[in-house]
C-alpha positions in Angstrom: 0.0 0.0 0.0 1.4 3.2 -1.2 1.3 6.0 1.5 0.6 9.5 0.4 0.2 13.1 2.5 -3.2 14.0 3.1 -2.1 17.7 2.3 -0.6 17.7 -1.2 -0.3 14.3 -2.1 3.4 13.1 -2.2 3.9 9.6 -2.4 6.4 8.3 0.8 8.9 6.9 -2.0 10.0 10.5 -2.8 9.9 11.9 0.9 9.9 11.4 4.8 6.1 10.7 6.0 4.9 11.1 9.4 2.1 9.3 10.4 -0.7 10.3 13.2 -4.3 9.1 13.8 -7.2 11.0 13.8 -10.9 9.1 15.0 -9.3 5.8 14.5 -7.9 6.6 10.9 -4.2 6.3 10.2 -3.1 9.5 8.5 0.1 10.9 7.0 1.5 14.3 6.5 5.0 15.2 4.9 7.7 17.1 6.8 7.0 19.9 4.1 3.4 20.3 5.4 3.7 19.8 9.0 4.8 23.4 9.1 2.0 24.1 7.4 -1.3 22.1 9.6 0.5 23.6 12.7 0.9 27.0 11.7 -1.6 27.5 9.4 -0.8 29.1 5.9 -0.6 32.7 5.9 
């Protein structure tokens, strides 16, 4: 199963994916867009 960020999509061949859970789902987020869902986007 191929693991992608839930913001923009990257695939977790090409970069570094954290994962997390959210209500029981398993979810994924790049160390590009971390930044990003902490901060918010300006």
């Amino acid at each position: 199963m191929e693991h992608k960020c839930l913001n923009c999509g990257v695939a977790s061949e090409e970069v570094i994916l954290l994962s997390c859970e959210y209500k029981g789902e398993l979810l994924y987020v790049c160390v590009k867009c971390l930044p990003v869902l902490i901060h918010g986007s300006h």
